[in-house]
ZAMARGU-4260 file (C-alpha; in steps of 0.2 Angstrom, whole numbers, plus 5000, padded with zeros to 4 digits):
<rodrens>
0) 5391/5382/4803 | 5390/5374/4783 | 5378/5387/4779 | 5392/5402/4783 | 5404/5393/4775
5) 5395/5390/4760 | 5390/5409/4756 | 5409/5413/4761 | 5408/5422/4781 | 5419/5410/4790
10) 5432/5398/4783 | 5431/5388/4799 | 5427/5387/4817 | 5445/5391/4824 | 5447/5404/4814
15) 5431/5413/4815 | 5428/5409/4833 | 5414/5401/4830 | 5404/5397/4849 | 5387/5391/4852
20) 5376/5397/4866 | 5366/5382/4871 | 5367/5363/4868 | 5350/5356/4869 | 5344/5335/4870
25) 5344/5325/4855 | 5323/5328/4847 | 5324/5344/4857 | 5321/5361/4843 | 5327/5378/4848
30) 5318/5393/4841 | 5331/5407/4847 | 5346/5398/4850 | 5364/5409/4846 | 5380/5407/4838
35) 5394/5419/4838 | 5407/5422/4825 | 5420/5436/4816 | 5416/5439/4799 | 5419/5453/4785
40) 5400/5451/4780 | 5388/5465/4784 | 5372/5465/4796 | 5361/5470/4781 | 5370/5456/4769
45) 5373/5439/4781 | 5354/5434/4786 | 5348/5437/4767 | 5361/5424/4762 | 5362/5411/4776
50) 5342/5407/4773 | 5346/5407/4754 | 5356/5392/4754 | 5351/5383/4771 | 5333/5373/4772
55) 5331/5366/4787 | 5338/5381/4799 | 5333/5401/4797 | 5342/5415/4804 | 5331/5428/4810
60) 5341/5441/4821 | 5358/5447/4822 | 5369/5459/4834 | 5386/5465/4835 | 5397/5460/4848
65) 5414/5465/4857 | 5428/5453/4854 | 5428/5447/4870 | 5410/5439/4868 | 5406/5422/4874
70) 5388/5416/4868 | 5388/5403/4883 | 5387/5418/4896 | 5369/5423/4892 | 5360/5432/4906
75) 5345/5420/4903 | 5338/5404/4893 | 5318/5402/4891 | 5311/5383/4888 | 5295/5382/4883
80) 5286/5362/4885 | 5271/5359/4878 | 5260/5345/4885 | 5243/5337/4876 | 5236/5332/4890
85) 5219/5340/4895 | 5215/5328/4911 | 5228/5340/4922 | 5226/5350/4938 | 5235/5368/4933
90) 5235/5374/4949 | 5244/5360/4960 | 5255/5360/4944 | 5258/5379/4949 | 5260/5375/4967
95) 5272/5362/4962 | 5284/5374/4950 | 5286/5384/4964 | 5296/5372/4973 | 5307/5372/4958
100) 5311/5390/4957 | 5327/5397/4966 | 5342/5389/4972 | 5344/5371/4973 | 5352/5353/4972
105) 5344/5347/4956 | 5354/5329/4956 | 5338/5319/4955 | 5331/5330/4939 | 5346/5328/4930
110) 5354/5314/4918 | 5368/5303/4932 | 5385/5307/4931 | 5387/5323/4933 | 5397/5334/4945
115) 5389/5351/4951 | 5371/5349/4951 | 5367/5366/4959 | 5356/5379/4951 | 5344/5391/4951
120) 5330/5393/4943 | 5321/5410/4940 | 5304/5409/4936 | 5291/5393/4930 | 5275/5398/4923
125) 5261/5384/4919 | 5244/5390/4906 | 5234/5383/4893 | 5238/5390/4876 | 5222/5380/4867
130) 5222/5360/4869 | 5239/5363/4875 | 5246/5366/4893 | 5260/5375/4892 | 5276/5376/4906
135) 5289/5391/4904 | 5306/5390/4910 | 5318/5403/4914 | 5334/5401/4923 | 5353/5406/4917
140) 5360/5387/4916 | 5352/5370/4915 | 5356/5353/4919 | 5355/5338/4905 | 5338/5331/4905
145) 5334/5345/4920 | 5318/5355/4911 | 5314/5337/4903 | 5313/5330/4922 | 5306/5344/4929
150) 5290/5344/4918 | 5288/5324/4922 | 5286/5329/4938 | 5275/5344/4935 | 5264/5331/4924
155) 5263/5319/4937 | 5256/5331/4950 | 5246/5338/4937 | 5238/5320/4935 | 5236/5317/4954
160) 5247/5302/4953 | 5262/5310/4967 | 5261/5324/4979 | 5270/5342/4978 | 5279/5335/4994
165) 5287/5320/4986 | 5294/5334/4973 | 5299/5344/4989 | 5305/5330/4996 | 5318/5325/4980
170) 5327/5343/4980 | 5332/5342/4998 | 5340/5324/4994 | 5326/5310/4996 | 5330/5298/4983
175) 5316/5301/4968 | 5315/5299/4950 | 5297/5305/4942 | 5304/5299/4923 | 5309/5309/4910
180) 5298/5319/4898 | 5299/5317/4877 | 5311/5330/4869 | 5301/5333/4856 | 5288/5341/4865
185) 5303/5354/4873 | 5308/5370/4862 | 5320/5383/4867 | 5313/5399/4864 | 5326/5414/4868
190) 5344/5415/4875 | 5342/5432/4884 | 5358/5444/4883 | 5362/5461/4890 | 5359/5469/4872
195) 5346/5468/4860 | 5345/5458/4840 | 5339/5466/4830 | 5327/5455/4818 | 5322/5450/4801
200) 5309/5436/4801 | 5309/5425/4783 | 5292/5424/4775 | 5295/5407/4772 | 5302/5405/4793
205) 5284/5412/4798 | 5273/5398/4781 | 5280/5382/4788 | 5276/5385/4805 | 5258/5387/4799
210) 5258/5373/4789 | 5249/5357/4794 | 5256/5342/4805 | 5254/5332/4819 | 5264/5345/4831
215) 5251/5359/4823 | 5246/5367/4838 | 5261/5367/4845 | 5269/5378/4829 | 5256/5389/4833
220) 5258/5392/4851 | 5276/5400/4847 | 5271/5410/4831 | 5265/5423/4839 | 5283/5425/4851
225) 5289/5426/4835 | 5281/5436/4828 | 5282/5449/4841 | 5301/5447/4841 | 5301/5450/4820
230) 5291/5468/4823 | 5308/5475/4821 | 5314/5475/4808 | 5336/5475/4802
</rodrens>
């Protein structure tokens, strides 16, 4: 929101509407998440400017929306965790997210407290992407902590240290807690709407995730969704 306001699109949140589509844990990053907002500023002028003057956040795909839109009603939210452990058993780890997907009482994958712990979970799909193992999430609404819960679980199966029946076990009401996962293994890769962005990728978006560092590999495990997301250009 400081970046819009310093090139001039919004004044403030209340006036320009200005919504998010998804919170996410503190350390967690976010390569797709969305805001909405009115402004005077034009498709071709607003991404241009928001990446001149903000370093640290880049804005790569717009769309126009109806007045009425609300970015917290997304059809969709993909997670992506990336684990660095090589020593894992893919398929029970497969046979395990299984158990996750569709509806159910996720109270024991998700941070105390809260009220409705039903949800339903779409699709989980476990794969290497070099050293790394990677775990796909894609459901409409998560819990606090849920995907972070859910991959200690996954990782504890992986490792042969609990059985897929103790995870089957926990989502039909067993007391159970696996631990939580780091967040800043966890990215949020797309918020998935009924309409298409149209993008415009940064060249200097697509060097720093190239560059060097100790979370190299897993910079380069979602370039390349990236990249297929800028190949249309605004």
């Amino acid at each position: 929101m400081r970046a819009l306001k310093a090139i001039g699109a919004i004044d403030s949140a209340k006036t320009s509407r200005f919504g998010g589509a998804s919170r996410t844990d503190t350390g967690v990053s976010a390569l797709g998440n969305v805001a909405a907002f009115d402004t005077e500023f034009s498709k071709g002028q607003i991404l241009r400017a928001l990446n001149a003057v903000s370093e640290d956040v880049y804005f790569y795909g717009i769309a126009e929306v109806p007045s009425d839109f609300s970015p917290r009603r997304a059809r969709q939210r993909w997670y992506r965790y990336f684990l660095q452990n090589l020593d894992l058993d893919l398929e029970k780890m497969t046979k395990c997210a299984k158990e996750f997907e569709g509806e159910h009482d996720f109270k024991h994958f998700s941070r105390e407290g809260l009220g409705g712990t039903v949800r339903s979970i779409d699709d989980i799909k476990v794969f290497r992407v070099g050293d790394l193992v990677v775990i796909d999430f894609l459901a409409r609404e998560y819990l606090w902590n849920m995907v972070r819960r859910m991959v200690a679980a996954l990782s504890e199966v992986g490792k042969g240290r609990i059985e897929i029946e103790s995870v089957r076990d926990s989502l039909l009401g067993k007391e159970a807690c696996f631990g939580l996962a780091p967040a800043e293994f966890l990215v949020l890769m797309d918020v998935v709407y009924d309409f298409d962005f149209e993008y415009d990728c940064p060249s200097t978006l697509k060097r720093k995730l190239r560059l060097g560092s100790d979370l190299t590999m897993i910079k380069l495990a979602f370039y390349g969704d990236l990249t297929d997301r800028c190949r249309k250009q605004v």
